[in-house]
C-alpha positions as CSV (number, residue, x, y, z in Angstrom):
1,X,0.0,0.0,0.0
2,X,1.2,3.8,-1.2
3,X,1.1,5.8,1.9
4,X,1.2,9.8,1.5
5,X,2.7,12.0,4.3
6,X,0.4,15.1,4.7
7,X,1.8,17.7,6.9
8,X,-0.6,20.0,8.9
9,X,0.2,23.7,8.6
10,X,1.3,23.8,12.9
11,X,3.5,20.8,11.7
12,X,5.4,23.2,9.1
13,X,5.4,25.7,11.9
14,X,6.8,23.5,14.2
15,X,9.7,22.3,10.8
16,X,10.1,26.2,10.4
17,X,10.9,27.0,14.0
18,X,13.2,24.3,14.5
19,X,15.4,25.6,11.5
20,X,15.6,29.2,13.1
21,X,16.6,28.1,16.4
22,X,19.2,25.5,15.0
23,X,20.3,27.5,12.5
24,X,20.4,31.3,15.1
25,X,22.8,28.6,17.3
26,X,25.0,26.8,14.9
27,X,24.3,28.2,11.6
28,X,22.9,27.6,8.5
29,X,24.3,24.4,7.2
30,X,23.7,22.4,10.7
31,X,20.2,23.7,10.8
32,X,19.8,22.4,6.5
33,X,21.4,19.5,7.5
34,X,19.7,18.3,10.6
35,X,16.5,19.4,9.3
36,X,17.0,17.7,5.9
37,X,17.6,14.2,8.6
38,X,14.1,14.7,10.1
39,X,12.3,15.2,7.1
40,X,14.4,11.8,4.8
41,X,12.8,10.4,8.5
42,X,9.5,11.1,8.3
43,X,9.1,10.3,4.7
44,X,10.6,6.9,5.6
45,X,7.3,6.2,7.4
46,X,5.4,6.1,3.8
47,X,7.3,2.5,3.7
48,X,6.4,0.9,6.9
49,X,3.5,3.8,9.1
50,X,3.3,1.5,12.3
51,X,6.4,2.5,13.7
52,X,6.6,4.4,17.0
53,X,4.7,4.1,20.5
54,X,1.0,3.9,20.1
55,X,-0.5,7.0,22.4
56,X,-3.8,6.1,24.1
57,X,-5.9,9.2,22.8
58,X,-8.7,11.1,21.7
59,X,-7.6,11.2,18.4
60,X,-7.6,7.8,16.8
61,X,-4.0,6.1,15.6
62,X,-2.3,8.7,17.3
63,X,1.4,7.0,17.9
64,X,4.7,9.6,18.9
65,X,8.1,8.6,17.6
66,X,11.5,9.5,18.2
67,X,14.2,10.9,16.1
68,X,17.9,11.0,17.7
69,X,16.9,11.4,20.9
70,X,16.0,14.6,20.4
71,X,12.5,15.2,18.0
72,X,9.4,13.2,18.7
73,X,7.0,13.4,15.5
74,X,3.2,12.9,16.7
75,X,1.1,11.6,13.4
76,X,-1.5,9.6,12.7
77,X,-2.4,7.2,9.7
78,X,-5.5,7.9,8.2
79,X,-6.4,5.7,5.0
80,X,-3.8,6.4,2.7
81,X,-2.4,9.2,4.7
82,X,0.2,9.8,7.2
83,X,-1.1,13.1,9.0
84,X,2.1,14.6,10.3
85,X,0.6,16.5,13.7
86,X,3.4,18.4,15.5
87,X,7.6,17.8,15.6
88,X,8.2,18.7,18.9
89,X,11.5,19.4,20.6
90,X,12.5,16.9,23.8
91,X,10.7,18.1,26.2
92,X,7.5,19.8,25.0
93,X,4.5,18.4,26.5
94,X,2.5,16.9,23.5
95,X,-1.0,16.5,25.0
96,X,-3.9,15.9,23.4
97,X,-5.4,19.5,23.8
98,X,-2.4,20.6,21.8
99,X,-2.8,17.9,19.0
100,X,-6.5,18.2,18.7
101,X,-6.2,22.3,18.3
102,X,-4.1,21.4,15.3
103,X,-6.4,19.5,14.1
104,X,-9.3,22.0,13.3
């Protein structure tokens, strides 16, 4: 089965912000190439989508997974679609009031 990855627009947000504080604190090619890593590592999940800790939730499929021990990418699969939810930084609470506003 084809899988698509569909990000929501706080989930770009989220991509855009991380560049900007990466690349304020190290500069412009750490930030291009770390963030380049996240996304090769979210678009590996159109091979194999049930990867990741399965969050008991409101929002149905929800599963959080970690990326060098520093990202955790909340998403959900919906038919053919991976719905990218947040990229969140270690340490930012990811409740379900936060994921659910994204999802209006």
């Amino acid at each position: 089965m084809a899988y698509r990855i569909v990000y929501l627009p706080d989930a770009v947000a989220d991509l855009d912000k991380l560049y900007l504080d990466i690349s304020l604190a190290a500069g412009a090619k750490t930030a291009d190439d770390f963030l380049e890593g996240v996304i090769a590592f979210i678009y590996a999940l159109e091979m194999f989508p049930a990867r990741g800790t399965v969050r008991d939730s409101r929002i149905p499929g929800l599963r959080i997974i970690g990326y060098r021990r520093s990202i955790s990418v909340a998403f959900s699969v919906r038919g053919d679609d991976i719905v990218i939810l947040g990229v969140f930084r270690r340490g930012q609470n990811i409740s379900d009031q936060i994921l659910e506003g994204r999802l209006v």
